[in-house]
Every structure is written in structure tokens, then in C-alpha cells.
C-alpha positions as a printed Julia matrix, in Angstrom:
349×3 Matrix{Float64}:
 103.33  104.66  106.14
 100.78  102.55  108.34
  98.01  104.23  110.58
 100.35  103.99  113.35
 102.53  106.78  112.24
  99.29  109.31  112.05
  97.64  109.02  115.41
  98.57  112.24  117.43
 101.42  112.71  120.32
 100.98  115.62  122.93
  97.53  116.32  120.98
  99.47  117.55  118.12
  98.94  115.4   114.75
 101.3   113.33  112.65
 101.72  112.11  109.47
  99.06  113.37  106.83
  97.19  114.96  109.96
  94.15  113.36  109.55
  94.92  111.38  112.7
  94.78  108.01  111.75
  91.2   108.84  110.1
  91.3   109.56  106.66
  89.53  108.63  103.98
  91.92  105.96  102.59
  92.21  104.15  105.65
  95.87  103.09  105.22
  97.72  106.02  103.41
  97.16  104.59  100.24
  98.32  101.29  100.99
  98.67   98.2    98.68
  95.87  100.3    96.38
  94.92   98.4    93.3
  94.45  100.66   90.22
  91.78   98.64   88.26
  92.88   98.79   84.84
  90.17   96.39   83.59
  87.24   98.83   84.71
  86.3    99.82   81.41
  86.23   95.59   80.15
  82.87   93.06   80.54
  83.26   90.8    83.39
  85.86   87.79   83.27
  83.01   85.88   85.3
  79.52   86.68   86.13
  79.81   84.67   89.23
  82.19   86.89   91.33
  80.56   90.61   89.5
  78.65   90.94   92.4
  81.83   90.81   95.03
  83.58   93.95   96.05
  87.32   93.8    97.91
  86.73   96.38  101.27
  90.26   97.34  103.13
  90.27   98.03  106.63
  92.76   99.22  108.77
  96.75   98.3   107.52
  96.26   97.28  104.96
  93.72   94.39  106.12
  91.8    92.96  102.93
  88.39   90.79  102.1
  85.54   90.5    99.64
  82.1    91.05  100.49
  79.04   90.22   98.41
  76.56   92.84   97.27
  73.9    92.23   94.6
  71.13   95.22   95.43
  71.53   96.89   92.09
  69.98  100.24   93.74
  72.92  100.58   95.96
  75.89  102.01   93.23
  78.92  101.37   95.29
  82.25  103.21   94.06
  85.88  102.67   94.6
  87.07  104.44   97.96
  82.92  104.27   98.92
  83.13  104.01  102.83
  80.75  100.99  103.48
  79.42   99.12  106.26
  80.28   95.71  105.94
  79.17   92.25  107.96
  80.99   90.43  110.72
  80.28   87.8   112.96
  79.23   89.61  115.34
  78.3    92.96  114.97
  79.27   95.35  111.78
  82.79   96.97  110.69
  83.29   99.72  108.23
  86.04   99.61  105.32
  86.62  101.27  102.33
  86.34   99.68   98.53
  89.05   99.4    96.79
  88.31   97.23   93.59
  84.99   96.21   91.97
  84.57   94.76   88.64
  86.53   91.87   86.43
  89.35   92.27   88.32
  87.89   90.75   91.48
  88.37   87.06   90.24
  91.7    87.51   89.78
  92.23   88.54   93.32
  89.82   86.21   94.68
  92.25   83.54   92.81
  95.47   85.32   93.77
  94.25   84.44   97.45
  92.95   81.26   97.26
  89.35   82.83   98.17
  86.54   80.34   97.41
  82.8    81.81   97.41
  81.31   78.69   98.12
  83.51   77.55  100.71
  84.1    80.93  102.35
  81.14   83.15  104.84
  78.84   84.98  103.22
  79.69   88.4   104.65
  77.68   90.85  102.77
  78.08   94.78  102.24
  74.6    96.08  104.15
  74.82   99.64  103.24
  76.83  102.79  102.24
  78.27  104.38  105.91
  76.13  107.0   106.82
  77.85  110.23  108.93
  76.81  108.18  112.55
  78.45  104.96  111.31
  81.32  107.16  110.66
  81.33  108.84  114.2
  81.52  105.51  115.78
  84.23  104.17  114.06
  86.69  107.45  114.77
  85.28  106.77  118.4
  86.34  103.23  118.39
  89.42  103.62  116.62
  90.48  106.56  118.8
  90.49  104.49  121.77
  92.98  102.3   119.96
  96.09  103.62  121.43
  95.32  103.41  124.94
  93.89  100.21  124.48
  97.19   99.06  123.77
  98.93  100.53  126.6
  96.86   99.12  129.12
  97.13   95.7   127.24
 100.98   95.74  127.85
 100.52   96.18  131.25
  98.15   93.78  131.71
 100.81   90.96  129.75
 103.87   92.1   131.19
 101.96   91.21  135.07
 100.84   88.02  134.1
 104.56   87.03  132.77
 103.95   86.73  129.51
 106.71   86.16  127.07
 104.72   88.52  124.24
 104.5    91.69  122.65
 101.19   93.76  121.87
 102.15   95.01  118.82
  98.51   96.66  117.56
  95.16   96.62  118.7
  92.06   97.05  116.08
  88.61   97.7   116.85
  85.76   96.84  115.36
  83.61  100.19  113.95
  80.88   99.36  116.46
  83.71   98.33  118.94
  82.13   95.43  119.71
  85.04   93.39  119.18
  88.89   93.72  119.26
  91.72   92.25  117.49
  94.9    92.36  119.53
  98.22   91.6   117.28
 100.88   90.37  119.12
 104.5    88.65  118.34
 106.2    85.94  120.82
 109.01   83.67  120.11
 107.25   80.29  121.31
 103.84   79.47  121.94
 102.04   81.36  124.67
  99.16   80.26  126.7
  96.89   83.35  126.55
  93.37   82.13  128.41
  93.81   84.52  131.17
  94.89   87.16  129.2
  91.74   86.97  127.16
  89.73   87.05  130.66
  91.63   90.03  131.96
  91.12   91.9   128.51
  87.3    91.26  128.25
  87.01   92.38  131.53
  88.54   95.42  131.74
  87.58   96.51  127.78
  84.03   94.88  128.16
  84.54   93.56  124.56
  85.15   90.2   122.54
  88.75   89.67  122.11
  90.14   88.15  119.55
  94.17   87.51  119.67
  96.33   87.22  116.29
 100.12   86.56  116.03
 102.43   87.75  113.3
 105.72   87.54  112.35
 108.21   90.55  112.91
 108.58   91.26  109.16
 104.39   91.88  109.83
 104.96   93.79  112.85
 107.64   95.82  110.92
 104.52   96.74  107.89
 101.6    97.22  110.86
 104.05  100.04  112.3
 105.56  101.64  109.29
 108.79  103.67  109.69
 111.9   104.83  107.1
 114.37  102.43  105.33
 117.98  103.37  105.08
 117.28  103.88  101.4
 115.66  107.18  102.38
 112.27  105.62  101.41
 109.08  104.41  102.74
 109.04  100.22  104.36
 108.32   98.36  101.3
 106.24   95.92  103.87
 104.31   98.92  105.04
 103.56  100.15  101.39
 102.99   97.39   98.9
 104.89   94.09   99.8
 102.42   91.66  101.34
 104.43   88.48  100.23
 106.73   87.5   102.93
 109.68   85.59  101.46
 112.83   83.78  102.72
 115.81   85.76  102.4
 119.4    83.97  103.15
 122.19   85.33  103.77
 123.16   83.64  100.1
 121.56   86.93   98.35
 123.7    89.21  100.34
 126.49   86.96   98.85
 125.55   86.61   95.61
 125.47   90.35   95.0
 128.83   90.98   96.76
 127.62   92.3    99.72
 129.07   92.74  103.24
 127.78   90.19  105.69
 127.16   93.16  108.17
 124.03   92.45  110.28
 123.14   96.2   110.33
 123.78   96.99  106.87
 121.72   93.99  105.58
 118.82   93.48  108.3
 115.42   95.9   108.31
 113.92   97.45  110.94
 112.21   94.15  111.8
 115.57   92.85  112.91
 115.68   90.19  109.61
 117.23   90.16  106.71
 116.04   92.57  104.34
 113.4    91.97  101.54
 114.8    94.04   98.87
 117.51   91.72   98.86
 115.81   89.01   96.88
 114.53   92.09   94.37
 117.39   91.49   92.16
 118.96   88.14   92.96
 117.49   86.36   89.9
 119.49   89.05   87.85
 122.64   88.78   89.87
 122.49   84.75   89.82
 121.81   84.96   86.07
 124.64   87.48   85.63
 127.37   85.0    87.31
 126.85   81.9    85.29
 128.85   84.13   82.16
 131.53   84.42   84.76
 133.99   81.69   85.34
 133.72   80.07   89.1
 135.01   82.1    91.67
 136.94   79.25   93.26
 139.04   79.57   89.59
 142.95   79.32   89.86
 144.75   80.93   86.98
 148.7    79.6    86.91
 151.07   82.17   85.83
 155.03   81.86   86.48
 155.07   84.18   89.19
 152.45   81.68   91.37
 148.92   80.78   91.63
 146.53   83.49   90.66
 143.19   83.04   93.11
 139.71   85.26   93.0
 139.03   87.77   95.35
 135.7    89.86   93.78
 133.45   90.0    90.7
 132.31   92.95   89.41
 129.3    91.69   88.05
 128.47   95.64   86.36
 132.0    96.1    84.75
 132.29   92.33   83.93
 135.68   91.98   85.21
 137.26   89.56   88.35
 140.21   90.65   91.08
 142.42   88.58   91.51
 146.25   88.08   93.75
 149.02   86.09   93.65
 148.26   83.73   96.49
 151.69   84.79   98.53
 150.46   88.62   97.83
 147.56   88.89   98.62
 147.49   92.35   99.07
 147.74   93.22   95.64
 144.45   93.29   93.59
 144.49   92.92   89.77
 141.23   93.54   87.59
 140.9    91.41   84.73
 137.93   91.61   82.3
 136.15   88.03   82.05
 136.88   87.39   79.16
 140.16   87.75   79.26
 139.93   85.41   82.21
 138.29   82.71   79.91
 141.1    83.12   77.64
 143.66   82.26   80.63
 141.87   79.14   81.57
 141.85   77.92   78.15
 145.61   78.6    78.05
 146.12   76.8    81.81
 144.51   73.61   80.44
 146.63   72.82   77.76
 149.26   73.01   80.32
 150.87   76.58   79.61
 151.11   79.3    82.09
 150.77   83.01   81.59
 153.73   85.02   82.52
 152.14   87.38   85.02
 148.83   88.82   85.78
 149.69   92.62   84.8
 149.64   91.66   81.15
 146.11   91.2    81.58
 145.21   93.55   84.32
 143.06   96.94   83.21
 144.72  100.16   83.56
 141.89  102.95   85.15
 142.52  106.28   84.43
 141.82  107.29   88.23
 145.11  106.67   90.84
 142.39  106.43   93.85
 140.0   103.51   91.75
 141.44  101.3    93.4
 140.76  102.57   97.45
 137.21  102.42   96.92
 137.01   98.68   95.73
């Protein structure tokens, strides 16, 4: 999970119990294993760029070309900023690079040249737990401060700086907020540069961390970082029930994972007839209630019974509709309905 779940409650620790400090910065969040670390360089130009994570999962590439400082994956180093220093940890070096830096649309040229100045020493280290351990209450105070000025917002995470001489406040808000005299109150009562940054609720959801109801880990807060639109079309597609809290994450949206396997599931249905397919038989019109997209078979009822399920393989359902459009009926739908072993089958459909 994210930071957030390792900071301490009642001075007891959380999570991995490092609180909120260890080495990984992130509990090994969207790593990168580096598989082309033994291969020569894909460019020469971007060799000399390293890819530092900070806290959450928060990624850039810094430049480095002093050949006597060897910096490592997982290296804590002390990196540039506009004003002042941060500290991150490296997490890939090498060919690889220029694929990420092309992955994300990062341009050397066109981008600042934030450098890495050195390898964090034990003091640089100090500071940053110092700064990051005033995080929390930070945050607290930073509610308080929104909620009396009336604004429509929530302070969902607050990052500092490692030589806390600036702070990034994350915040969500459903229309556009006007946050000038927030920023006064803040610099005044944190005496640092504030910096504010909205994000969406499926970010929010990834900064925070938490437990799906699949028993695992957020995939937002783990390795998805590309937020897609999800519709409540996948849910369909893959015969699910439109039940808000079955299908929506802790965010309150739809979930991700539902667009996982919806290119399988849409490719699956085209060798199924449509489901809006009406098979004639002489005891009445035949419609489709379900697919069963893993046993390849359709329900259908007798449109006056509609009660009464019968499973049909696909194929067999083909064969009906050739038989319908020469202008023939089948005599019932039990000739062709499958016979399961199991009396109950049919109360869990």
C-alpha cells in the first residue's frame, strides 16, 4: 500500500513498521525491474539520466554525468528543485531510461535541467524523516484551515520537500476553487512555499492505499498509473450486475479491473449470435435472457414463461436460426436444451 497506511496511530506503527520511512519510499510501488541492465545503451543521449521516485509513487529523471559518483538502483540521492533540494530514491538507470522518458512524453531539451547533486549523506536523511514526519499534522491543520474559509475541497495529502522548504498540498473538489487565501493562510502558519495540486478520486484512492474486495492490494496504489474510462458497458458486457457497490472501488467510481478483460469478453461475443435473437418454435417466441460466455451456451424462455430458463449451446442456437429463416419452426426448446447432472445448477444461474 501507499505511505499513508505506514505512518503510526497512538505511537504504535503500521504497515511494514518502518513508519512511512523506509528505504523504498513507496512499499515497492510501480518498481521497474530493468531487464536491459546487462545490454549497451539504446541512446547515448539519455545514458546519463537516472528516474528518482519520491513519495507515492511520484516519478522524474534527473541528469547526472560525474562519472566518480557510481549511483545504484534504490541509491538514496539528493536531487534538484526549484527551490531548495528533495531526496528520492533511483529506481532505473541504464537503456531502459529512453523508453520511459518516451513512455512519458519527457523531452530533455524542452524539459529543466534538474540534476542529481550528490548521494544522501546520514544528515540529508535526518531532515527528510523530520520533514516528512510533520506530514500528518500538517494535514490536519490544513483541513481546518479550508473547512473555515468555506471551501468546497478536500486535503487529501500533504508532501514536503526533504529540506521542507516547500509543500505540496493534494487536494480533490468537484468544481473549480479559488484558493488565494488559502495559500496565504498556509504560508503563514507553515512558514513554507505552498504549492497546491488537484487529482482525481481514482488518484486520491492510489495516494491512500487500502484493500479491494478481491482480498488484494488497490491496483491504483500498486502498479496502475493509467487512469482509464470505465462505462458501465464493461460491467455489461461481462454479464455483470449493475450494482453500484459491487462494481464501484473505494474511490466511489467504477472499478478499473473492469476494463482488464473486456477486450476478451467483447471478442468472445461476436461467435455468439445477438442477444436480441428470437428463435420461433411452435410453442411461441423463444427470446435471450444470458450468455454464458465460459460454457458457450445462451438461456433462453418462451416469451409468455418467462420464468423458465433453457440452456442451449451456441451452436445449436446457430443451427435454429438457420432453420427459422427458411421459414420452419422448431417444435420446442427442450429438444435442444442441455441436461446438467446437478438438480440445484440451475438456482445459482
Amino acid at each position: 500500500m501507499s505511505c499513508s497506511s505506514c505512518k503510526t496511530k497512538n505511537n504504535n506503527p503500521k504497515g511494514c513498521k518502518n513508519n512511512g520511512v523506509c528505504g523504498t519510499d513507496g512499499c515497492n510501488k510501480l518498481n521497474v525491474f530493468n531487464w536491459l541492465s546487462n545490454l549497451n545503451p539504446i541512446s547515448n543521449e539519455t545514458t546519463n539520466y537516472y528516474e528518482v521516485r519520491f513519495k507515492n509513487g511520484r516519478k522524474n529523471f534527473y541528469f547526472n554525468d560525474d562519472d566518480n559518483l557510481n549511483i545504484n538502483i534504490g541509491d538514496a540521492v539528493v536531487v534538484d528543485s526549484k527551490i531548495g533540494f528533495d531526496l528520492g530514491h533511483v529506481t532505473l538507470k541504464g537503456g531502459l531510461i529512453s523508453i520511459q522518458m518516451k513512455k512519458r512524453k519527457f523531452n530533455p531539451n524542452e524539459s529543466d535541467d534538474f540534476a542529481i547533486i550528490r548521494k544522501a549523506s546520514q544528515e540529508d536523511i535526518d531532515l527528510w524523516i523530520k520533514n516528512r514526519s510533520r506530514e500528518e499534522d500538517v494535514k490536519i491543520k490544513s483541513r481546518t484551515i479550508a473547512s473555515k474559509l468555506g471551501l468546497s475541497m478536500k486535503i487529501s495529502d500533504v508532501e514536503f520537500q526533504a529540506d521542507g522548504k516547500k509543500a505540496i498540498f493534494f487536494y480533490t473538489a468537484n468544481d473549480r476553487v479559488d484558493f488565494r487565501k488559502l495559500i496565504i493562510e498556509f504560508a503563514r502558519e507553515f512558514n513554507t512555499k505552498i504549492e497546491m495540486k488537484q487529482i482525481n478520486l481514482r488518484e486520491e484512492a492510489g495516494r491512500l492505499g487500502g484493500i479491494g474486495s478481491c482480498g488484494r492490494e488497490l491496483c491504483c496504489s500498486t502498479w496502475l498509473s493509467d487512469f482509464r474510462v470505465v462505462t458501465t458497458s464493461a460491467a455489461r458486457y461481462q454479464q455483470l450486475s449493475l450494482n453500484p457497490q459491487k462494481i464501484a472501488g473505494q474511490c466511489g467510481k467504477l472499478k478499473c479491473c473492469l476494463n482488464f478483460e473486456l477486450d476478451q469478453y467483447q471478442e468472445a461475443i461476436t461467435n455468439f449470435p445477438k442477444r436480441k435473437t428470437k428463435l420461433k418454435t411452435d410453442k411461441g417466441i423463444a427470446i435471450c435472457q444470458k450468455l454464458d460466455i465460459f460454457k458457450n451456451s445462451m438461456w433462453f424462455s418462451y416469451k409468455n414463461e418467462s420464468l423458465d430458463w433453457y440452456e442451449i449451446k451456441a451452436d445449436d442456437v446457430k443451427k435454429i436460426i438457420e432453420i427459422n429463416s427458411t421459414g420452419k419452426s422448431i417444435s420446442k426448446l427442450e429438444d435442444y436444451s442441455i441436461i446438467r447432472e446437478s438438480k440445484n445448477e440451475k438456482a445459482f444461474v
